[in-house]
C-alpha positions in Angstrom: 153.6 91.2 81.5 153.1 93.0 84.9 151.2 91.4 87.3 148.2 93.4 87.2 148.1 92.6 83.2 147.8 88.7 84.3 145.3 89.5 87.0 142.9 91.1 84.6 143.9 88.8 81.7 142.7 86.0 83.5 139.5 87.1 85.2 138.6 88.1 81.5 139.5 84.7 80.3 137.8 82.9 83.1 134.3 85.0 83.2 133.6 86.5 79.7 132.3 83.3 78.7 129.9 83.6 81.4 128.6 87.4 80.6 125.9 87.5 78.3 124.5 90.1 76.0 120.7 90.7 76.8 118.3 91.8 73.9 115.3 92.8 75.4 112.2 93.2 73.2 107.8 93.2 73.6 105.3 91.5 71.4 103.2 94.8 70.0 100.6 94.5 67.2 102.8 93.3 64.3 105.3 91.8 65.6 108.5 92.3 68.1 109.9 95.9 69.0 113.3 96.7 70.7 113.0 97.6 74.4 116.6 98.2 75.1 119.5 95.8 76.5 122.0 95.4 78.7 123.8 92.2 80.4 123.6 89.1 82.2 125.6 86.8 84.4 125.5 82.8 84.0 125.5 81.5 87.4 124.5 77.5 87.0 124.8 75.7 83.9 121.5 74.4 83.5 120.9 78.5 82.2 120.2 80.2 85.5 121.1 84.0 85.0 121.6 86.8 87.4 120.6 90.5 86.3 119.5 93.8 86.9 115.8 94.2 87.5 115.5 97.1 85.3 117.3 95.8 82.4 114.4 93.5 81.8 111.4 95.8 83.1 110.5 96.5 79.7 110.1 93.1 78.6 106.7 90.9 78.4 108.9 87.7 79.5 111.3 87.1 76.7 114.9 87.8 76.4 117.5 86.8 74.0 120.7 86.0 75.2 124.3 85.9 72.9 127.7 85.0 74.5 131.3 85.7 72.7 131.6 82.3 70.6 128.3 83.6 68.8 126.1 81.2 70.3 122.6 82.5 71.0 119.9 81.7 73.8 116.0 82.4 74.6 115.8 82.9 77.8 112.9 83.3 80.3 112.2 85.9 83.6 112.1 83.5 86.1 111.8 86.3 88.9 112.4 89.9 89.2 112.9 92.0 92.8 112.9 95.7 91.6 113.5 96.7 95.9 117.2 95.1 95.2 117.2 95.7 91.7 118.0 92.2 90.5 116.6 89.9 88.2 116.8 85.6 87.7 116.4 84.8 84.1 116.6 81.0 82.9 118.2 80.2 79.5 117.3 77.7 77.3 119.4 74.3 77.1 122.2 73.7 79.0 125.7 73.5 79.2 126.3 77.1 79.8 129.6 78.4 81.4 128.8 79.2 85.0 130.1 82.0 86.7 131.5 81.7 90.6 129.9 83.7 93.0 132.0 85.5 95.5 131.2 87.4 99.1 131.5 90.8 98.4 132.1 91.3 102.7 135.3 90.3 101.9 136.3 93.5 99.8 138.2 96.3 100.6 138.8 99.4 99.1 141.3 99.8 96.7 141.4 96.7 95.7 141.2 95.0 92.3 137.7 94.7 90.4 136.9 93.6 86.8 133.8 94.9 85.3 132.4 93.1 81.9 129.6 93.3 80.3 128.3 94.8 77.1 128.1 98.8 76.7 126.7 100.7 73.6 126.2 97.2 72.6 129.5 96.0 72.5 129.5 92.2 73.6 132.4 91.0 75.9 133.8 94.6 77.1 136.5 94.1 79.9 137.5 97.2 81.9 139.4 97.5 85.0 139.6 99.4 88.5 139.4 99.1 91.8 136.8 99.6 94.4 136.7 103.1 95.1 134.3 102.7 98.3 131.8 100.3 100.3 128.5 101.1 102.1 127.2 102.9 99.8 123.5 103.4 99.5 121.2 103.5 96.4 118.1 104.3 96.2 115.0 102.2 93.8 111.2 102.0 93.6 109.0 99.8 92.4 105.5 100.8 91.5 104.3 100.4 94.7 107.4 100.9 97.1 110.4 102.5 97.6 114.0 101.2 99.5 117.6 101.9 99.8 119.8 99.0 98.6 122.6 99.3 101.5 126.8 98.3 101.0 126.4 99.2 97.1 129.3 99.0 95.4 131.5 101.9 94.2 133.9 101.4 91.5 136.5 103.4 88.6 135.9 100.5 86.7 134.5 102.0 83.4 130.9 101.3 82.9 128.3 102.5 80.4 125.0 101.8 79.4 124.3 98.2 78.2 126.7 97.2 81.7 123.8 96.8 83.7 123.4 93.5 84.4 126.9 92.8 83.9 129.5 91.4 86.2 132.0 92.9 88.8 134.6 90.2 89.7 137.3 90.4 91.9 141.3 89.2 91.0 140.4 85.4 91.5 137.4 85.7 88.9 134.4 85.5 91.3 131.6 87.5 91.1 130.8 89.9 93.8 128.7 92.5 92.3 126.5 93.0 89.6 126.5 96.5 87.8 123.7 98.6 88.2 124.3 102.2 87.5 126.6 104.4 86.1 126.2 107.6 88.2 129.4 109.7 86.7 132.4 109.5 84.4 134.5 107.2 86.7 131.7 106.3 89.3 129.9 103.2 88.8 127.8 101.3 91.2 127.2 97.5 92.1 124.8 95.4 93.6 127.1 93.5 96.4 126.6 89.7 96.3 126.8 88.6 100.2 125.0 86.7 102.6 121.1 89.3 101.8 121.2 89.1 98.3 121.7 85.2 97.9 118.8 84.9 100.0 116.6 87.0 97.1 118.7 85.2 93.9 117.8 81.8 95.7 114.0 83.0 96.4 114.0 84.6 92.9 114.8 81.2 91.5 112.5 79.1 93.5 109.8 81.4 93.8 110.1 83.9 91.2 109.6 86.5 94.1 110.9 87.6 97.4 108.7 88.7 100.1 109.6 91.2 102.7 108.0 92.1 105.8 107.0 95.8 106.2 107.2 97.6 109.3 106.4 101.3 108.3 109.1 103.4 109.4 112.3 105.6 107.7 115.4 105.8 109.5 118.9 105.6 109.5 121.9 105.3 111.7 123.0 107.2 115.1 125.3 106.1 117.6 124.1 105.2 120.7 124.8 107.1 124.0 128.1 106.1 125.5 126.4 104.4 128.5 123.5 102.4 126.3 126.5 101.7 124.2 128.8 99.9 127.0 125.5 97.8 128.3 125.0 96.7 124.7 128.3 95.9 123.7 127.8 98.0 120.3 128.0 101.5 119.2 125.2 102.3 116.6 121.2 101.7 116.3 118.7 102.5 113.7 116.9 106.1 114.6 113.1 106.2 113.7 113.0 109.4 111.3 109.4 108.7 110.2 106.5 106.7 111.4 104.5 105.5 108.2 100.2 106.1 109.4 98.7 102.9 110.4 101.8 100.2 109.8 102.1 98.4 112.2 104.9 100.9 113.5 102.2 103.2 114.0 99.5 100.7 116.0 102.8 99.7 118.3 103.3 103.5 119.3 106.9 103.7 118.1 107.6 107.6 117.1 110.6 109.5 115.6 113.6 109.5 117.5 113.0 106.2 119.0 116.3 104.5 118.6 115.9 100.9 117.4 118.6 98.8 118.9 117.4 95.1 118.3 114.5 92.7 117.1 113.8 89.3 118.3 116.9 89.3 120.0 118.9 90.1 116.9 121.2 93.2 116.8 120.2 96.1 115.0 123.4 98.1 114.0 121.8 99.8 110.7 119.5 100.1 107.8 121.2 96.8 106.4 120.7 94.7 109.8 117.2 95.7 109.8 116.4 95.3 106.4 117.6 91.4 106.4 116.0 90.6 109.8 113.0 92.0 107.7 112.0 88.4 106.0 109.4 87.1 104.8 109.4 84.4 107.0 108.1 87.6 110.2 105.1 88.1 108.2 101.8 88.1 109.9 104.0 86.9 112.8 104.3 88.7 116.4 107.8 90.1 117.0 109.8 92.3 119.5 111.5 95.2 118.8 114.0 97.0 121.6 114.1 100.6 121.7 116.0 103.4 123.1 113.4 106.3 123.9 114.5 109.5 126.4 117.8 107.2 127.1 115.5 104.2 128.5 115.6 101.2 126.8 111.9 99.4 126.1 110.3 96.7 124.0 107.3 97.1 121.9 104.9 94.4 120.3 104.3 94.7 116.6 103.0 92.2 113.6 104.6 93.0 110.5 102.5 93.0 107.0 104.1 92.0 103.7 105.4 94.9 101.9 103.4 95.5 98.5 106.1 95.6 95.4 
């Protein structure tokens, strides 16, 4: 066999194990119904799953869980974040194959992905591709909220419905993205897994939740004039597109078109930067944010709120 057969062969060997089919179903009067399905990822072996937050929106709680040597699981919603659109389920029992997770920084384009999962229902699907392109954007709600999830994951790997939820591995078998959306015949998008979204899987498991601290503003990125850009050592800041009415944005005075070029210190390159300096841990707290305004930098006082999900 070629080497790319052997590559694929053995991610398949190595993580179908580890990829679950998800039945999802409600208690009505009478009974159960079906609420649709999709796929999981074993990620400890004490039943901690990773998947995505729709595939179990529809669920009051309860999700059955069957692997490829027939063995079946209940397993609980341990946490969902709909703003990332993953979901922590925990399985019954133990002694589960575990998946490896990888860094999905790490990836380039072109190179080698495996996608498995279960579409249309049918349980340990393997299909191959390669990463067609990084830094993409998608956009999710919840009920109350809205957000871009930033350095999405665009593959060829073939994906249909029931591969949400599933896994994207590289060639060594570790996961580094978990499918979300199929958004074309040969276009399918994954949740990265990097440094941001182990922060939510390991608040999801701890606390069922992850906060986020709101500012109230839209933007997105701009390069920063040539001479802000030498004094700053970096090329790009967040613009301010749209000022949210009385967020804390608002009450610090910052308006569209200011150019956000830090917080606390910390670099502000892009949506992404800002979004993970945006923890939890800021709310309610007093923080500095460095703007470029009429090519002058300046700092503004604000207190971020918690974002409502």
């Amino acid at each position: 066999m070629d080497a790319y057969s052997r590559a694929v062969i053995g991610v398949a060997e190595r993580l179908t194990p580890s990829v679950a089919n998800l039945r999802i179903s409600r208690r009505v009067r009478g009974g159960r119904v079906v609420a649709g399905g999709g796929s999981g990822v074993v990620v400890t072996p004490d039943g901690f799953m990773l998947t995505s937050a729709h595939v179990v929106a529809a669920s009051d709680g309860t999700v059955r869980a069957s692997f490829v040597d027939g063995s079946e699981v209940e397993a609980k919603v341990v946490g969902t974040d709909p703003l990332s659109d993953l979901a922590v389920l925990r399985a019954d029992g133990g002694g589960l194959a575990a998946a490896d997770l990888g860094d999905a920084e790490s990836l380039r384009v072109g190179q080698l992905v495996v996608a498995i999962g279960n579409p249309n229902g049918f349980a340990g699907s393997v299909t191959a591709g390669v990463v067609s392109a990084l830094g993409r954007s998608l956009p999710v709600r919840s009920r109350a909220a809205g957000r871009i999830v930033e350095n999405v994951i665009q593959t060829d790997a073939a994906l249909n419905p029931g591969n949400s939820g599933g896994a994207l591995a590289d060639g060594t078998g570790c996961v580094i993205g978990i499918n979300t959306a199929v958004a074309g015949v040969g276009l399918g998008l994954a949740v990265p897994i990097n440094e941001t979204t182990r922060k939510i899987i390991g608040a999801l498991m701890s606390e069922g939740r992850f906060r986020r601290s709101y500012l109230g503003i839209a933007g997105g990125s701009r390069p920063l004039p040539p001479r802000l850009a030498r004094q700053l050592g970096r090329v790009e800041g967040v613009e301010v597109v749209e000022v949210v009415e009385r967020s804390p944005a608002a009450k610090a005075g910052l308006r569209a078109e200011d150019l956000i070029v830090d917080l606390n210190g910390e670099p502000v390159q892009g949506v992404d930067d800002l979004q993970r300096l945006m923890a939890g841990e800021l709310i309610g707290i007093k923080v500095v944010v460095s703007t470029v305004r009429e090519g002058r930098l300046q700092s503004v006082e604000l207190v971020p709120v918690e974002l409502a999900v």
